[in-house]
Backbone as JSON Lines, residues from 0, in Angstrom:
{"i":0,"aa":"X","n":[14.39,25.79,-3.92],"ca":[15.63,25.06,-3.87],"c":[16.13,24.79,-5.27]}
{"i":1,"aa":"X","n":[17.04,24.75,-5.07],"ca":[18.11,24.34,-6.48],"c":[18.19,23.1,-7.15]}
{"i":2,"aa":"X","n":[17.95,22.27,-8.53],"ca":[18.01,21.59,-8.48],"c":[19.87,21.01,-9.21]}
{"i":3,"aa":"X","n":[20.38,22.02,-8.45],"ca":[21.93,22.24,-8.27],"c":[22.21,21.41,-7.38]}
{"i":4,"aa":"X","n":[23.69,20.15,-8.01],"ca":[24.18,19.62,-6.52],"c":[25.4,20.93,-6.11]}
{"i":5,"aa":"X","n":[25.51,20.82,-5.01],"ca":[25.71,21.86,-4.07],"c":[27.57,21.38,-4.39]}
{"i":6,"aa":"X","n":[28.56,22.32,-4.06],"ca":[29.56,22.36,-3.93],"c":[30.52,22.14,-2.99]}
{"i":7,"aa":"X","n":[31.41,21.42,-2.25],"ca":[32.37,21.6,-1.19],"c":[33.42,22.4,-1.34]}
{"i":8,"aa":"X","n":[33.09,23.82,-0.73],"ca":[34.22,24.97,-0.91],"c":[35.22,25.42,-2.22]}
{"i":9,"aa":"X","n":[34.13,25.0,-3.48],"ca":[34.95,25.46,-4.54],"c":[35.64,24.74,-5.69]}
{"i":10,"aa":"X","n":[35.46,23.5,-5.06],"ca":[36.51,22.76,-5.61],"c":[35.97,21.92,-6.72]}
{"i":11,"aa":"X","n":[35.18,22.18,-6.93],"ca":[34.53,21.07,-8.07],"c":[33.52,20.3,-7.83]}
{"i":12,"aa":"X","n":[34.21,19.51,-6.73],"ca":[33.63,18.4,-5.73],"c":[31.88,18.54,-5.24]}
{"i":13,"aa":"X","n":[30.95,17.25,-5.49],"ca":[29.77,17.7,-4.89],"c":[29.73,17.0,-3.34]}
{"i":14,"aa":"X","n":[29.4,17.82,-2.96],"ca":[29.12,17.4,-1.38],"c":[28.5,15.71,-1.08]}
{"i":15,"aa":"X","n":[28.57,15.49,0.08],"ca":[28.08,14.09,0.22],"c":[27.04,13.77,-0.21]}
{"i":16,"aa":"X","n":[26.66,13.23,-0.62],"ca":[24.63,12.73,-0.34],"c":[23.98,12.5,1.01]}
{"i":17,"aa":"X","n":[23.16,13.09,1.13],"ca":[22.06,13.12,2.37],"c":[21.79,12.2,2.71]}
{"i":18,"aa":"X","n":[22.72,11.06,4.33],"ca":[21.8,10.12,4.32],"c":[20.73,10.77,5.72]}
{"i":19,"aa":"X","n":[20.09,8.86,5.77],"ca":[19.11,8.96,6.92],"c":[17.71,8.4,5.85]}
{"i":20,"aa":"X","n":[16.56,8.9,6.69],"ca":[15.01,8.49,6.01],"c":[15.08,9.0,4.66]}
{"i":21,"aa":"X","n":[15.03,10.37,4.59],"ca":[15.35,11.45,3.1],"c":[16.02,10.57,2.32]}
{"i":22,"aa":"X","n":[17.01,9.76,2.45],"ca":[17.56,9.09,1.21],"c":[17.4,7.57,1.17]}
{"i":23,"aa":"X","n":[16.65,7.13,1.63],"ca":[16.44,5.73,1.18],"c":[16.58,5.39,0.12]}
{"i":24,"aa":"X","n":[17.83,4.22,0.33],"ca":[17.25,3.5,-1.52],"c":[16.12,2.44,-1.57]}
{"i":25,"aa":"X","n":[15.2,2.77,-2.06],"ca":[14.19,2.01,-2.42],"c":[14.02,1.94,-3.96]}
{"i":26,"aa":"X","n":[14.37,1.25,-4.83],"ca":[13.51,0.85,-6.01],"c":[12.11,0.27,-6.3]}
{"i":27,"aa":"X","n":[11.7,0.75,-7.08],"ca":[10.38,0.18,-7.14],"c":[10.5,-0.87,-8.77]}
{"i":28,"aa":"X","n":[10.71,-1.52,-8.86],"ca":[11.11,-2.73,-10.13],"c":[9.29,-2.59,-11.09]}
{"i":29,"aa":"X","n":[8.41,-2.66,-10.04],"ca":[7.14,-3.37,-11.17],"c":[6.1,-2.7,-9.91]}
{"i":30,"aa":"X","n":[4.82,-2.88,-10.61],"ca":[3.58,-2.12,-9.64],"c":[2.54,-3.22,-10.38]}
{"i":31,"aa":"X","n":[1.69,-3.44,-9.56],"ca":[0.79,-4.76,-9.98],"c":[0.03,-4.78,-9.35]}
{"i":32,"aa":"X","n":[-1.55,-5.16,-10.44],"ca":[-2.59,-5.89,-9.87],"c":[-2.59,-7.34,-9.48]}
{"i":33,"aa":"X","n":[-2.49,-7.46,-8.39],"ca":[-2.64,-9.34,-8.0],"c":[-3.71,-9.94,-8.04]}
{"i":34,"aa":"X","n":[-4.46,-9.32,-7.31],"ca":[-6.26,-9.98,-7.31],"c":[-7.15,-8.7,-7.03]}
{"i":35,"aa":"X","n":[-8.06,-8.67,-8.05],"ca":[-9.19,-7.84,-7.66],"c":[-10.25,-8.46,-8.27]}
{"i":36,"aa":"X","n":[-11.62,-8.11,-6.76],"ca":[-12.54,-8.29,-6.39],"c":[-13.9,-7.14,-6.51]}
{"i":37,"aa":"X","n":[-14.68,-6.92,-7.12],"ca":[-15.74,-5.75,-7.28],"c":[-16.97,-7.07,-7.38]}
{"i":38,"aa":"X","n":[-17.68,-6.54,-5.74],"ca":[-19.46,-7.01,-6.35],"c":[-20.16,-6.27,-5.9]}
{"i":39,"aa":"X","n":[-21.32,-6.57,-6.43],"ca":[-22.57,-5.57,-6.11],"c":[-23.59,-5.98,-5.81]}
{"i":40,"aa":"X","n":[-23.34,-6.94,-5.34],"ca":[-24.82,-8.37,-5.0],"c":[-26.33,-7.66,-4.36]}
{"i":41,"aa":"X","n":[-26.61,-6.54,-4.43],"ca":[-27.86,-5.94,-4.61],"c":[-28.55,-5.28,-5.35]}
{"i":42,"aa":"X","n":[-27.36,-4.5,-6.62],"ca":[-27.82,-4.07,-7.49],"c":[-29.09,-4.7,-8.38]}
{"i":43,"aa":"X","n":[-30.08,-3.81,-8.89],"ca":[-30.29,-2.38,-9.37],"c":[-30.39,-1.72,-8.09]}
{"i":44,"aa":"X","n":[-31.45,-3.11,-6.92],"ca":[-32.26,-2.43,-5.71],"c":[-31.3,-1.48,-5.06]}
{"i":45,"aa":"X","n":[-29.98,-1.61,-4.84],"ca":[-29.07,-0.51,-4.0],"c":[-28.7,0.64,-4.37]}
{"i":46,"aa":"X","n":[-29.03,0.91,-5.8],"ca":[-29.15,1.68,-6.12],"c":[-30.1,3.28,-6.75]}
{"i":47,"aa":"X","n":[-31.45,2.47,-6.35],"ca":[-32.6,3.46,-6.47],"c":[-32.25,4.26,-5.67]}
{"i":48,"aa":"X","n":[-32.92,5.58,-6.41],"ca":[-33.37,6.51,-5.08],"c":[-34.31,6.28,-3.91]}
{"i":49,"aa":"X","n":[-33.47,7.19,-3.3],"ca":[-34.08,6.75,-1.32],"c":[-33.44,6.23,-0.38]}
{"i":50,"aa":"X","n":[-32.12,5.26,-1.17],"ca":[-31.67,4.38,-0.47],"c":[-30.74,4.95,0.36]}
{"i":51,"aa":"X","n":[-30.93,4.33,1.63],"ca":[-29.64,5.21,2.73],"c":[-28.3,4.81,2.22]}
{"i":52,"aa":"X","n":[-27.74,5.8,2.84],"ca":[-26.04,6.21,2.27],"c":[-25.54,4.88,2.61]}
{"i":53,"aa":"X","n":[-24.62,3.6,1.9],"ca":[-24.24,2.82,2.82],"c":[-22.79,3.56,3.83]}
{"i":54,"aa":"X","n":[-22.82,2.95,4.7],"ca":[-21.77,2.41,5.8],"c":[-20.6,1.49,4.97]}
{"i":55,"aa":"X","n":[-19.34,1.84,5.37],"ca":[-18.23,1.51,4.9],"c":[-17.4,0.93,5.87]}
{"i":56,"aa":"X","n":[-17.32,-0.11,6.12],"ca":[-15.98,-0.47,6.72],"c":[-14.81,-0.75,5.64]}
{"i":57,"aa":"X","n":[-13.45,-0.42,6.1],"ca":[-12.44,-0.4,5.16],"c":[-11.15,-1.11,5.95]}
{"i":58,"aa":"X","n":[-10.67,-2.48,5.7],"ca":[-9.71,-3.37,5.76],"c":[-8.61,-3.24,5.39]}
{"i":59,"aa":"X","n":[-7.2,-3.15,6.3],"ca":[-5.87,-2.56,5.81],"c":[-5.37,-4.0,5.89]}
{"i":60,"aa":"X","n":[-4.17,-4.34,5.05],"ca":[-3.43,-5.34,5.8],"c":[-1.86,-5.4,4.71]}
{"i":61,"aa":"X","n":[-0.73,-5.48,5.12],"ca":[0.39,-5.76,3.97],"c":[1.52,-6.71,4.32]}
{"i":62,"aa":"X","n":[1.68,-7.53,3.29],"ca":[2.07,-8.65,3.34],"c":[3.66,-8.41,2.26]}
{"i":63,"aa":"X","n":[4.76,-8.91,3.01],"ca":[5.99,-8.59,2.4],"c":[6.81,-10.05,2.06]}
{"i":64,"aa":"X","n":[7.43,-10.61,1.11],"ca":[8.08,-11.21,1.15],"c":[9.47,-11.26,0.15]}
{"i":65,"aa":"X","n":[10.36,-12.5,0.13],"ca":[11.69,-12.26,-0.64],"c":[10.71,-12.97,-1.81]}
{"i":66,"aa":"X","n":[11.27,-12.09,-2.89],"ca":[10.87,-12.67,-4.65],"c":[12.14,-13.17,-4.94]}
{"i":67,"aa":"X","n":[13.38,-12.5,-4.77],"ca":[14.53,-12.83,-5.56],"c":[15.43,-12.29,-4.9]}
{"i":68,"aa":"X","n":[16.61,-12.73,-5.47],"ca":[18.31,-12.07,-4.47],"c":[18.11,-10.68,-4.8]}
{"i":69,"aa":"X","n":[17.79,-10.37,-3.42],"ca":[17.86,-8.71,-3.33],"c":[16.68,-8.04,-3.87]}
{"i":70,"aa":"X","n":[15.33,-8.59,-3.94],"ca":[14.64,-8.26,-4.47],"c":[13.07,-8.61,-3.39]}
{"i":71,"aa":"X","n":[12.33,-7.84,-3.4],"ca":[11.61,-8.26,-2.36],"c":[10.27,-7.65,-3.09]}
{"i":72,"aa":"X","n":[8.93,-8.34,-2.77],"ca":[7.31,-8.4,-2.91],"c":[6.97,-7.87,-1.81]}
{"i":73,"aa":"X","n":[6.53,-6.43,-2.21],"ca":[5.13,-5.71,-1.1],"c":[3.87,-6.15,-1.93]}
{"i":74,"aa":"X","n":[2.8,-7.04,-0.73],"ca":[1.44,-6.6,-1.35],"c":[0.71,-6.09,-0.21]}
{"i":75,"aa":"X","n":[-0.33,-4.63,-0.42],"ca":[-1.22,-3.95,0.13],"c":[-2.34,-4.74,-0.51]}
{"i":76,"aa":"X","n":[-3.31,-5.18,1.02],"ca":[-4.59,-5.89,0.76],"c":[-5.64,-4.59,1.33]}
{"i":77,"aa":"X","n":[-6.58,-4.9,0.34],"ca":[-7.45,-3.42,0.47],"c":[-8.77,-4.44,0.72]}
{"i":78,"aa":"X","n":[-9.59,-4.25,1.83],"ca":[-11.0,-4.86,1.51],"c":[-12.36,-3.68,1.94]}
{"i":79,"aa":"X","n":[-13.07,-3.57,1.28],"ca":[-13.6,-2.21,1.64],"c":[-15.25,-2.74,1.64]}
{"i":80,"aa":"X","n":[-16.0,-2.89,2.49],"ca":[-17.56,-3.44,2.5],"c":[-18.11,-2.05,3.0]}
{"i":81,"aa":"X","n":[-19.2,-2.58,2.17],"ca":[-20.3,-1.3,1.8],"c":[-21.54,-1.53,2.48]}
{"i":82,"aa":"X","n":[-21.82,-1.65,3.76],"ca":[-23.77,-1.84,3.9],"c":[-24.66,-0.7,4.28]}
{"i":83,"aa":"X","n":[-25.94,-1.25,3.23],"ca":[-27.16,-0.34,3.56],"c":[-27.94,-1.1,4.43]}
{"i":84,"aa":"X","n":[-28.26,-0.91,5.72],"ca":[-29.11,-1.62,7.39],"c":[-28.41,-2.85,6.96]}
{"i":85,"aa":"X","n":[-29.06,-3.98,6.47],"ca":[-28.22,-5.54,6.38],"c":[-27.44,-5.92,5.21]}
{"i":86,"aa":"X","n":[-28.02,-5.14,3.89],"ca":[-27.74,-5.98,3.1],"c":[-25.61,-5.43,2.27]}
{"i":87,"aa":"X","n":[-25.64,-5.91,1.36],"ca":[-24.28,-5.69,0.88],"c":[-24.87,-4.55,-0.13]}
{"i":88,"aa":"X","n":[-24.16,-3.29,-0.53],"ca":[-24.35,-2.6,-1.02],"c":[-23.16,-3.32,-2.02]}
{"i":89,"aa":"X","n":[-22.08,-2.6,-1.82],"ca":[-20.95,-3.42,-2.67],"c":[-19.83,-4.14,-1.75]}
{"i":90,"aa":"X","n":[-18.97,-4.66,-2.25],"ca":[-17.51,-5.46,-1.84],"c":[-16.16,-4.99,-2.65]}
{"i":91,"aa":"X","n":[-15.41,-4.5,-2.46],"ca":[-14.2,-4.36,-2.83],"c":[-13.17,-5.23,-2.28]}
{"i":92,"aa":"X","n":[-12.47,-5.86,-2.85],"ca":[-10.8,-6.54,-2.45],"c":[-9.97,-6.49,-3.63]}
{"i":93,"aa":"X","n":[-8.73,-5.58,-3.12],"ca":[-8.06,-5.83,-4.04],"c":[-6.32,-6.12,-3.47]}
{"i":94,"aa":"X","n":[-5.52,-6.57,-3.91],"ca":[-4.1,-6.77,-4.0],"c":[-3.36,-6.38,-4.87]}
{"i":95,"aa":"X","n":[-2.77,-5.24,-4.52],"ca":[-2.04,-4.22,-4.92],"c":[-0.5,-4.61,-4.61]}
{"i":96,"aa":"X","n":[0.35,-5.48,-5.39],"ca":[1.86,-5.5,-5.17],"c":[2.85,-4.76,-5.68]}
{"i":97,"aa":"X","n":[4.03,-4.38,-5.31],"ca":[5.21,-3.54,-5.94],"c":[6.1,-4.86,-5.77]}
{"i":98,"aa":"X","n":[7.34,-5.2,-6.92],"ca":[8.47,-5.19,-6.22],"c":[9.3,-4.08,-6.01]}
{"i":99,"aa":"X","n":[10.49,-4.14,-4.89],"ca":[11.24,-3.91,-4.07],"c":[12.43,-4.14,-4.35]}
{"i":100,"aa":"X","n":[13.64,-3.09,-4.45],"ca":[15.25,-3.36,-4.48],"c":[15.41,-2.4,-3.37]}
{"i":101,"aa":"X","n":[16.18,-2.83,-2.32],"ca":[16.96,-1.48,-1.51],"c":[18.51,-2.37,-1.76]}
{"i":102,"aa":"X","n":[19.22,-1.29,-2.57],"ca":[19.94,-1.36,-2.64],"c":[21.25,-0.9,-1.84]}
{"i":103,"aa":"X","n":[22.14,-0.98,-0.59],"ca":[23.25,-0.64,-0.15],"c":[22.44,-0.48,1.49]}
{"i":104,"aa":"X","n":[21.08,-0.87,1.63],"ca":[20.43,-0.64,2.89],"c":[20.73,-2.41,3.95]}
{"i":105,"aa":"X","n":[21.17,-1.92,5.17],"ca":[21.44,-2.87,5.65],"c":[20.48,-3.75,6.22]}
{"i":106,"aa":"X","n":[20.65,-5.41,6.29],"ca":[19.82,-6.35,6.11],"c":[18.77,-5.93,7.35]}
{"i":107,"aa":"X","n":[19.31,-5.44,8.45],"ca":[18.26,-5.62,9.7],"c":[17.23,-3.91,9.37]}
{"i":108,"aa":"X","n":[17.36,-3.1,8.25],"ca":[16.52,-1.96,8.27],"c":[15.39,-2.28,6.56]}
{"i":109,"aa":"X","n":[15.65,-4.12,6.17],"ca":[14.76,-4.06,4.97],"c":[13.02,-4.14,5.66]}
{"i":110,"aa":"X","n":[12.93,-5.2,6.55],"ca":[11.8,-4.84,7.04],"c":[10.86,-3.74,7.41]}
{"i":111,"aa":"X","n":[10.89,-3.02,8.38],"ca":[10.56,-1.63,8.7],"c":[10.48,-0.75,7.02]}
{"i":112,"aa":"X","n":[11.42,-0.8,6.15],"ca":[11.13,0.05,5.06],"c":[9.94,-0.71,3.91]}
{"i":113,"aa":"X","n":[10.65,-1.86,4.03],"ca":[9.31,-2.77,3.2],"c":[8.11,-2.72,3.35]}
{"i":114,"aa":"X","n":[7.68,-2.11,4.86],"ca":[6.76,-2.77,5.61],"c":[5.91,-0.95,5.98]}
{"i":115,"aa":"X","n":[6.78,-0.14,5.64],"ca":[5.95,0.75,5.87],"c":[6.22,2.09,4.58]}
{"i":116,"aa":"X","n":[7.25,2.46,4.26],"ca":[7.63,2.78,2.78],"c":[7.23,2.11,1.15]}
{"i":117,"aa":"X","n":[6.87,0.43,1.46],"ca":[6.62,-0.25,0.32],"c":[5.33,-0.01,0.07]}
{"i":118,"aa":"X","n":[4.14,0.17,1.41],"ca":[2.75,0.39,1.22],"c":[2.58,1.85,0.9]}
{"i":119,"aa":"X","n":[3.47,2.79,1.43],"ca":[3.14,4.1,1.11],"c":[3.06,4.59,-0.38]}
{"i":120,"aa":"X","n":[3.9,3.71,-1.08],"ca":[4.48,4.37,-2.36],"c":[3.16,3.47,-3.19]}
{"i":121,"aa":"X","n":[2.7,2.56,-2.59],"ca":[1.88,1.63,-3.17],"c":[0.12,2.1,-3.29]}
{"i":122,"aa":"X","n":[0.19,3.01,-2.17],"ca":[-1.44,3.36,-1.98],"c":[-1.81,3.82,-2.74]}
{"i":123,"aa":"X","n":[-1.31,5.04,-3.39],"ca":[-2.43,6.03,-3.86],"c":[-2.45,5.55,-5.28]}
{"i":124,"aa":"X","n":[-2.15,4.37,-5.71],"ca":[-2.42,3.54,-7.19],"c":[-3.32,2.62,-6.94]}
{"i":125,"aa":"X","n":[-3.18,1.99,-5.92],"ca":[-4.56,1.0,-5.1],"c":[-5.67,2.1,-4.55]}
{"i":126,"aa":"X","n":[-5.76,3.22,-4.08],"ca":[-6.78,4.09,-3.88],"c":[-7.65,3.93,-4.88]}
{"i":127,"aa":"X","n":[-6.66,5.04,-6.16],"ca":[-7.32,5.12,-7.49],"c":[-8.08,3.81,-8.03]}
{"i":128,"aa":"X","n":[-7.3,2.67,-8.35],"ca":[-8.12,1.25,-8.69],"c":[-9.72,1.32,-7.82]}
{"i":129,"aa":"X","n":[-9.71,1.72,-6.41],"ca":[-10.94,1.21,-5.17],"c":[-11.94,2.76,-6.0]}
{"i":130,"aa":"X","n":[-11.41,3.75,-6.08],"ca":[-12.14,4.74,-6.19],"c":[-12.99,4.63,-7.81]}
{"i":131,"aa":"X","n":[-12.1,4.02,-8.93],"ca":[-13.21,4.07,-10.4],"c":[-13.49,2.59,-10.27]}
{"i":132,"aa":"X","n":[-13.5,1.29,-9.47],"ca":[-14.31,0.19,-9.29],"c":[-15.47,0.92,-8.64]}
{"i":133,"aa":"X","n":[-15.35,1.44,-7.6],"ca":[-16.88,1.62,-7.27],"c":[-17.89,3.01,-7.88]}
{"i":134,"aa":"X","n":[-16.6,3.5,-8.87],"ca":[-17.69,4.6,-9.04],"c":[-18.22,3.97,-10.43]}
{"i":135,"aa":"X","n":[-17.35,3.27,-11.33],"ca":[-18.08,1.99,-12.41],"c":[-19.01,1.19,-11.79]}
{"i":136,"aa":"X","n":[-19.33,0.89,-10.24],"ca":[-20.6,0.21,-10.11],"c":[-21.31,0.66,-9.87]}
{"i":137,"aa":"X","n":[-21.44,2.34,-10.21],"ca":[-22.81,2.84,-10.2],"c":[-22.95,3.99,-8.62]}
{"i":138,"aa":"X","n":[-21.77,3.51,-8.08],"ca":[-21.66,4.6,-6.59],"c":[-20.68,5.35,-6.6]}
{"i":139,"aa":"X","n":[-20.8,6.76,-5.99],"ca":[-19.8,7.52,-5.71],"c":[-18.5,7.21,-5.67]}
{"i":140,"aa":"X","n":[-17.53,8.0,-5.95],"ca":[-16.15,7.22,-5.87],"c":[-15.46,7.04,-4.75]}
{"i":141,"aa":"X","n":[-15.17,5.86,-4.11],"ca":[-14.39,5.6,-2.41],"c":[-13.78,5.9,-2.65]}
{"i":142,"aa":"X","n":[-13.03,6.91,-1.74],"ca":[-11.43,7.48,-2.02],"c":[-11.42,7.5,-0.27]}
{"i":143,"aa":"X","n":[-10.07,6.54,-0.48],"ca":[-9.4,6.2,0.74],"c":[-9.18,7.26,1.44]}
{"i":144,"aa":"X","n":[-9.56,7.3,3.04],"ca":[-7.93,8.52,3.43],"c":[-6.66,7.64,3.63]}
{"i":145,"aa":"X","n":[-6.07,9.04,3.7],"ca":[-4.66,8.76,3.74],"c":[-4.43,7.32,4.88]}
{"i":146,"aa":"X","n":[-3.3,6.6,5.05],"ca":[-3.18,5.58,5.87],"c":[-1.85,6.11,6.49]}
{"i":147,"aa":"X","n":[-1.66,5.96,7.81],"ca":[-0.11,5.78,8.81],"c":[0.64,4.49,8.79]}
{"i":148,"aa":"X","n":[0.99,3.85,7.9],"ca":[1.59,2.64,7.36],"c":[2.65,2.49,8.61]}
{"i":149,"aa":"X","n":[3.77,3.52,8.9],"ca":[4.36,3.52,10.23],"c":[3.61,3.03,11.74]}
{"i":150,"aa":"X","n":[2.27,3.8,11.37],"ca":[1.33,3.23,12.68],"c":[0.62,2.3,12.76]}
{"i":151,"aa":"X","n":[0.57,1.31,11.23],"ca":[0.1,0.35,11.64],"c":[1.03,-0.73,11.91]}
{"i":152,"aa":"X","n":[2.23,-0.47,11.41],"ca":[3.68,-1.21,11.45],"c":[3.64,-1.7,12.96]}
{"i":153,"aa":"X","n":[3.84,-0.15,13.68],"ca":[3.85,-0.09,15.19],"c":[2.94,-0.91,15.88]}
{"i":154,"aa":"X","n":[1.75,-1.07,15.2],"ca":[0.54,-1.85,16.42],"c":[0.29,-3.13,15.83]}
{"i":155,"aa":"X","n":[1.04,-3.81,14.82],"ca":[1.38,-5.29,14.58],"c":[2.25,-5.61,15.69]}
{"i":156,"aa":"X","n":[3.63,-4.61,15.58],"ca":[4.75,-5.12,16.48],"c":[4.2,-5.08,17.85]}
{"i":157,"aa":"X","n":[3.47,-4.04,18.27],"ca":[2.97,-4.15,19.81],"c":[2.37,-5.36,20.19]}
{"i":158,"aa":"X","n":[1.03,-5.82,19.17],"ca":[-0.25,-6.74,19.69],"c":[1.07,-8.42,19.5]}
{"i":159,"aa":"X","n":[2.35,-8.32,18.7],"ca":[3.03,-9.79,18.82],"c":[2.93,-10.24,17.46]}
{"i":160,"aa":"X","n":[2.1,-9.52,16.58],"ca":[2.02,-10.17,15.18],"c":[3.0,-9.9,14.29]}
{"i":161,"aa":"X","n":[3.23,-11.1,13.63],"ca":[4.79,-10.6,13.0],"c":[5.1,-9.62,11.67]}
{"i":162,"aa":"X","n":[3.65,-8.59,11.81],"ca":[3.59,-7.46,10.83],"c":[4.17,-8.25,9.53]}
{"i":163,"aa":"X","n":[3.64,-8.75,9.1],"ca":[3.83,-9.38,7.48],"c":[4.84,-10.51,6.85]}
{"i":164,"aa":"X","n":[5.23,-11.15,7.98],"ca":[5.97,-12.15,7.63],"c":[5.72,-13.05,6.81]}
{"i":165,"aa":"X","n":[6.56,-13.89,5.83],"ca":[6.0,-14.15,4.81],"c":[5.45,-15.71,5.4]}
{"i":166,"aa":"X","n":[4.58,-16.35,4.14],"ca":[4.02,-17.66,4.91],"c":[5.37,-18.62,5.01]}
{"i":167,"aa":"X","n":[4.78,-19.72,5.47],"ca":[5.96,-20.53,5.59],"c":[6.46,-21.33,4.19]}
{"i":168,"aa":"X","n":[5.85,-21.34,3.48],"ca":[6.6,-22.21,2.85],"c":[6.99,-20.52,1.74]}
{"i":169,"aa":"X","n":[7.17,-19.94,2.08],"ca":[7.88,-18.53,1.39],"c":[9.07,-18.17,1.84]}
{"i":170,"aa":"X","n":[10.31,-17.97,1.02],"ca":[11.81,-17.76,1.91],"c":[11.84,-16.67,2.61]}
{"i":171,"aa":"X","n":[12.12,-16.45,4.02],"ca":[12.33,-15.4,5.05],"c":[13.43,-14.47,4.38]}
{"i":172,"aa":"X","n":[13.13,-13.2,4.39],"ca":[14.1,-11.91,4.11],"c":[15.18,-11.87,5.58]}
């Protein structure tokens, strides 16, 4: 493809801009560490040889709110536990925030994009952070898979939860 804007019959003129999903305005203003968490509360012992592979459970959750006129806070909460049979191999938590401008997008479509576009653009910088914390504590590097941010959007709204509403004493978008 061209990175030519395209022509309307000659005339000079560039054709419309593409709306729909393909053109979202989303700005991304700032990318931020909020809180991070790395322990290893078994080390050296979790780390000798012999020791079984730990078990990973891995914690999604994203939390959206208004920062400023027209300006809105995604944070992706990452919690990632590590066990070998009982004990803690390691702990990861981290809070990964962007702000947010959609600019010319109408008020009832900021949610849904905040909420599932704000984490997408947000992950694979919070991956990277989860993947050299744990490979600096001495273990292989966690590298997330990919996440359906749309599908988890969807099964907040199903189960009644208000998929990331901000707390209360935080101003409603």
């Amino acid at each position: 493809m061209s990175d030519q804007p395209t022509t309307a019959g000659g005339n000079g003129q560039a054709a419309p801009q593409q709306s729909g999903p393909a053109a979202l305005p989303v700005h991304i203003l700032a990318q931020y560490v909020k809180d991070f968490s790395f322990e290893n509360p078994n080390a050296p012992q979790s780390l000798l040889p012999g020791q079984p592979q730990p078990q990973v459970n891995i914690g999604v959750d994203v939390q959206a709110r208004a920062a400023a006129e027209d300006v809105y806070e995604v944070v992706l909460h990452l919690r990632c536990e590590a066990k070998q049979n009982e004990n803690t191999a390691f702990l990861v938590e981290l809070a990964y925030g962007g702000l947010f401008q959609l600019p010319g997008l109408a008020q009832e479509h900021h949610r849904p994009v905040l909420m599932i576009e704000g984490p997408r653009l947000l992950f694979p910088f919070a991956r990277a952070i989860v993947a050299e914390a744990t490979r600096d504590g001495g273990y292989p590097p966690l590298m997330i898979n990919p996440i359906d941010f749309a599908d988890l959007y969807r099964r907040q709204l199903a189960a009644g939860q208000p998929a990331g509403n901000p707390a209360p004493q935080q101003p409603p978008f």
